[in-house]
DOBA-209205 format. One record per residue (C-alpha): x, y, z; residue in three letters; residue number from 1. Coordinates in Angstrom, 2 decimals, decimal comma, m for minus. Example, Ala and Ser with C-alpha at 12.3 -4.5 7.8 and 13.67 -1.06 7.14 Angstrom:
<pagus>
PAGU        xx        yy        zz   residuo   num
PAGU     12,30     m4,50      7,80       ala     1
PAGU     13,67     m1,06      7,14       ser     2
</pagus>
This chain:
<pagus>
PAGU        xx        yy        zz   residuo   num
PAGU    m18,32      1,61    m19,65       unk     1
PAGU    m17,06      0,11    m16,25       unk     2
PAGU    m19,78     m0,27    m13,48       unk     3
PAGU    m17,99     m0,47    m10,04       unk     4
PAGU    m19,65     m0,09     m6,37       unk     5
PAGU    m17,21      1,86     m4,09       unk     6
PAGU    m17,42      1,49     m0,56       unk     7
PAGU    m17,20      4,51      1,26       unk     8
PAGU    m16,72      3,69      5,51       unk     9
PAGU    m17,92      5,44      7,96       unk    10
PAGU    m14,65      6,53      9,81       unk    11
PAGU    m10,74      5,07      9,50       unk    12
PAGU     m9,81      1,96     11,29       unk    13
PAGU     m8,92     m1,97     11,28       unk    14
PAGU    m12,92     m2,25     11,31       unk    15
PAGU    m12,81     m2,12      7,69       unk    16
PAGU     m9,95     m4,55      6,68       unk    17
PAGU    m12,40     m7,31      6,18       unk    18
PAGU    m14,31     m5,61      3,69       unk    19
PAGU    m11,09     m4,44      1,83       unk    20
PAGU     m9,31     m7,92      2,05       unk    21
PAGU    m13,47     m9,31      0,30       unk    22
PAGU    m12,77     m6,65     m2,43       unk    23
PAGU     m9,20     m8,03     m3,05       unk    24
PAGU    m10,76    m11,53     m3,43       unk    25
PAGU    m12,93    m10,31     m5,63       unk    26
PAGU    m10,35     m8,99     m7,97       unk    27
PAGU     m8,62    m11,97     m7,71       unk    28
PAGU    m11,38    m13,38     m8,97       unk    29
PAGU    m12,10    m10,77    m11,76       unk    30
PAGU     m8,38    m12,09    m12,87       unk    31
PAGU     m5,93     m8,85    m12,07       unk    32
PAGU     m2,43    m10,73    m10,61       unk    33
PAGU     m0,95     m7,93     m8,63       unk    34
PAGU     m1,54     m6,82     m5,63       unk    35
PAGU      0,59     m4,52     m3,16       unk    36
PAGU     m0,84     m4,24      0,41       unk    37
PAGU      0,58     m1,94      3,61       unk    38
PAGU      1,05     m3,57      6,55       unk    39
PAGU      3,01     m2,28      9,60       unk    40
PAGU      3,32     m5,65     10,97       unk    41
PAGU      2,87     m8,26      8,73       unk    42
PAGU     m0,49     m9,31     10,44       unk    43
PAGU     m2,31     m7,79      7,71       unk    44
PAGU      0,24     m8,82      5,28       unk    45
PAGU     m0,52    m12,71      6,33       unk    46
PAGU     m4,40    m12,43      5,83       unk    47
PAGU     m3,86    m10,70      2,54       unk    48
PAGU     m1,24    m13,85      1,89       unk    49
PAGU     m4,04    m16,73      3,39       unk    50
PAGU     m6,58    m15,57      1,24       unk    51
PAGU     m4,73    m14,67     m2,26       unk    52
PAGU     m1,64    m16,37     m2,80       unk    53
PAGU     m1,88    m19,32     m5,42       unk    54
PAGU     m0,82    m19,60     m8,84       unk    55
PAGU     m0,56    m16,59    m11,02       unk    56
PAGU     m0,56    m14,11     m8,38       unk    57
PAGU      2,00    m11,47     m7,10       unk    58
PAGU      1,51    m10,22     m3,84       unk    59
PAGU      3,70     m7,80     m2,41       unk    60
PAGU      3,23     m6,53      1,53       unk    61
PAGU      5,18     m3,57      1,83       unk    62
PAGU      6,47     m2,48      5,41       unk    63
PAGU      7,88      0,06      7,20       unk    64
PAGU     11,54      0,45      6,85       unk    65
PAGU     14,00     m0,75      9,64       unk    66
PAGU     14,30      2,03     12,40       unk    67
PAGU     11,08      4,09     10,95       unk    68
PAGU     10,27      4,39     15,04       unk    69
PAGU     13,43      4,60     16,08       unk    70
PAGU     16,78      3,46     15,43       unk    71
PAGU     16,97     m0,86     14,89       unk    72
PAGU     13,32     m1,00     15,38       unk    73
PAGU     11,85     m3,19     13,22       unk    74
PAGU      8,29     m3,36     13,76       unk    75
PAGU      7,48     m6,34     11,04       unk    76
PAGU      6,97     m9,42     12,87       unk    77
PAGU      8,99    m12,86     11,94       unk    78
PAGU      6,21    m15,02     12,15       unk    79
PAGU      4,38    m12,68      9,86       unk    80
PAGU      7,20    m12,47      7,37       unk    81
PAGU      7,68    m16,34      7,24       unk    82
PAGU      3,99    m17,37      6,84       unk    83
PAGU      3,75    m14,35      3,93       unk    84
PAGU      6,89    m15,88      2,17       unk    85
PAGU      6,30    m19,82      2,84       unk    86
PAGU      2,46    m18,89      1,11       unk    87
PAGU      4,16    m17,56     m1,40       unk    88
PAGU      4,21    m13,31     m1,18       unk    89
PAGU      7,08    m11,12     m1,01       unk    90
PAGU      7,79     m8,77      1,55       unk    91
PAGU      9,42     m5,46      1,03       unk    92
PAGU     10,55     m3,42      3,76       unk    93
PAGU     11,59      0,19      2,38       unk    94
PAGU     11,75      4,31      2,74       unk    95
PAGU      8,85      5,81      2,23       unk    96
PAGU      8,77      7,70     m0,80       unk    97
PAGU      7,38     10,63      0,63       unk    98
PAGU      8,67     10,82      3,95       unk    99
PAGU     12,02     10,37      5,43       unk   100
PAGU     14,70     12,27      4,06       unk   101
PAGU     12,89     15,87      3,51       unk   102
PAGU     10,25     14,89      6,68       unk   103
PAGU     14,17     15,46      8,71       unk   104
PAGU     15,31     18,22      6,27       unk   105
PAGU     11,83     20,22      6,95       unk   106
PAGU     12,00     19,54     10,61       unk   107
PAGU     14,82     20,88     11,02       unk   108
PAGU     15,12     23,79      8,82       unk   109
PAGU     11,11     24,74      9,41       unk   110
PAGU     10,17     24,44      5,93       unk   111
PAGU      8,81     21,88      3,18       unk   112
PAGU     10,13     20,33      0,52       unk   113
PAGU      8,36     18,78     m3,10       unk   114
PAGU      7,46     15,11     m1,44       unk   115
PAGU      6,00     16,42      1,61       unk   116
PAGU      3,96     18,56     m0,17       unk   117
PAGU      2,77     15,61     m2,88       unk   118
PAGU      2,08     13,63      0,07       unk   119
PAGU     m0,26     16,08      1,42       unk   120
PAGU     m1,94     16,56     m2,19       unk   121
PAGU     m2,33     12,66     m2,15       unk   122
PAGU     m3,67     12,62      1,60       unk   123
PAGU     m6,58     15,02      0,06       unk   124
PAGU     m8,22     11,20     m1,36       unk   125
PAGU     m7,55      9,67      1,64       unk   126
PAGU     m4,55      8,77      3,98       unk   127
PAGU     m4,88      5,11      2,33       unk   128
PAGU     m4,94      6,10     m0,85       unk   129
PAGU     m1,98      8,02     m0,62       unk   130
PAGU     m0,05      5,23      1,03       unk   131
PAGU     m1,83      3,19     m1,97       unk   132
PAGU      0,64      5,39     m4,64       unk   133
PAGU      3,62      5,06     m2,08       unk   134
PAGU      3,86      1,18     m2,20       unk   135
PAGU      2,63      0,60     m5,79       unk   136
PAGU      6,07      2,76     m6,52       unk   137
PAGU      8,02      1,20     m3,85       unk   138
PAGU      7,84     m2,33     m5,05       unk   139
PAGU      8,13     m0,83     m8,91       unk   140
PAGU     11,24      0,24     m7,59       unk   141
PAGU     12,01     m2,78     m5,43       unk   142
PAGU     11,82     m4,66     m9,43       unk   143
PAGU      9,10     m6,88     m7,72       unk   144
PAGU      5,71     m5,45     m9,28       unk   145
PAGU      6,40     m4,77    m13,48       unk   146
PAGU      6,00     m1,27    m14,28       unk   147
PAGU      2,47     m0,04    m16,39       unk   148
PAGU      0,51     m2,73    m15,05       unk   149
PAGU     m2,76     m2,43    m13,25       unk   150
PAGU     m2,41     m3,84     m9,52       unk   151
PAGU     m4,80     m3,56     m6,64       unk   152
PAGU     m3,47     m1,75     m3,52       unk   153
PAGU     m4,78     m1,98      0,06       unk   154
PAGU     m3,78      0,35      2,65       unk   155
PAGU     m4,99      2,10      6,34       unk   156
PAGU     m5,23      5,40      7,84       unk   157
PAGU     m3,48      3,79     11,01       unk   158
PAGU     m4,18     m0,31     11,96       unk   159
PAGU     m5,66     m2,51      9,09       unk   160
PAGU     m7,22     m1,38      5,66       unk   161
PAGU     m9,33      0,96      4,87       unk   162
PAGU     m8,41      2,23      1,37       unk   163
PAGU     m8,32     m0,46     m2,01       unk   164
PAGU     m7,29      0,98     m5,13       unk   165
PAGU     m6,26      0,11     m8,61       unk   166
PAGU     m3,70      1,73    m10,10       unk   167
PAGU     m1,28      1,61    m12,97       unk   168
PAGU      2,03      0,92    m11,54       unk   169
PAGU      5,08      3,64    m12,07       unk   170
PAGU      8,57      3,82    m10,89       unk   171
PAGU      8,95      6,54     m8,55       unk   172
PAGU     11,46      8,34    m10,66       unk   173
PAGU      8,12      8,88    m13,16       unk   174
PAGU      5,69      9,56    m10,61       unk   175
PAGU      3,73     11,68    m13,05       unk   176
PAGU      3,11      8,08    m15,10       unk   177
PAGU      1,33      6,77    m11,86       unk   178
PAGU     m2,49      7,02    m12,46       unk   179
PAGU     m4,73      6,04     m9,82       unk   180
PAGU     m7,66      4,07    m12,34       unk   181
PAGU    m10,30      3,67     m9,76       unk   182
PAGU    m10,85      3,74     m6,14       unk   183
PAGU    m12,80      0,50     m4,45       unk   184
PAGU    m13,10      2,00     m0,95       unk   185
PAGU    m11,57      4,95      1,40       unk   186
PAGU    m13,35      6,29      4,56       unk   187
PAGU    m15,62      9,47      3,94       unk   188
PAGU    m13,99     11,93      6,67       unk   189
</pagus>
């Protein structure tokens, strides 16, 4: 039997990256070597990088893709990708799995489509945890986290963390293979 506290925050926010970034120390610590962490910006990204990077570990900070708020906009900072790299992490900067070809399809044509509508199951847990899923696939897919391993996620609702999960990694084209093992924290509401 596994014996795990879950943090459960009040409400969504960058208030609660701290205690996500303690809880992916601690798993360093308990020995798992992957980790994949959101982060719009890379500012997130570089804490993650400060505190974890060393020998043995593979951390992956997965952005936005280029021109995800509009066309050549690249909101991942340089400095941010340097310091992430020079520590040691890789950065990935990708489509979101569930988002932009059918989010334009069902905009367009009023109507939804099979990964908007797995997207919205996911966001049931948790906006974090379902961005959790997205970028555990996404760097599967990228051939930078091995497939059917267990690796700690960190994500956010909007700025900063507030979801940690583990999860045992899938390529997106066998999504159904993706199991979400435990979840470490996600805001109640």
């Amino acid at each position: 039997m596994i014996r795990r506290e879950v943090l459960y925050f009040k409400k969504v926010g960058p208030d609660n990256t701290e205690a996500c970034l303690e809880l992916l120390e601690k798993a360093k610590r308990e020995g798992y070597q992957h980790f994949v962490v959101a982060s719009t910006t890379g500012a997130t990204g570089a804490q993650a990088a400060r505190r974890l990077c060393g020998p043995g570990l593979n951390l992956v900070v997965v952005g936005h893709s280029v021109g995800f708020r509009g066309p050549n906009v690249d909101e991942f900072l340089e400095e941010h990708y340097r310091e992430i790299v020079d520590l040691g992490g890789k950065v990935f900067k990708g489509t979101i799995l569930t988002h932009s070809l059918e989010t334009s399809i069902a905009e367009q044509f009023k109507g939804s489509a099979p990964t908007l509508l797995i997207a919205n199951t996911l966001r049931r847990l948790g906006h974090g945890i379902k961005v959790c899923c997205e970028i555990v696939m996404e760097a599967v897919d990228a051939g930078l986290i091995p497939e059917g391993e267990e690796v700690v996620a960190a994500a956010g609702s909007a700025r900063g963390w507030d979801a940690v999960a583990l999860l045992r990694s899938a390529a997106s084209k066998r999504f159904l293979s993706l199991v979400v093992l435990e979840i470490w924290a996600k805001p109640r509401g």
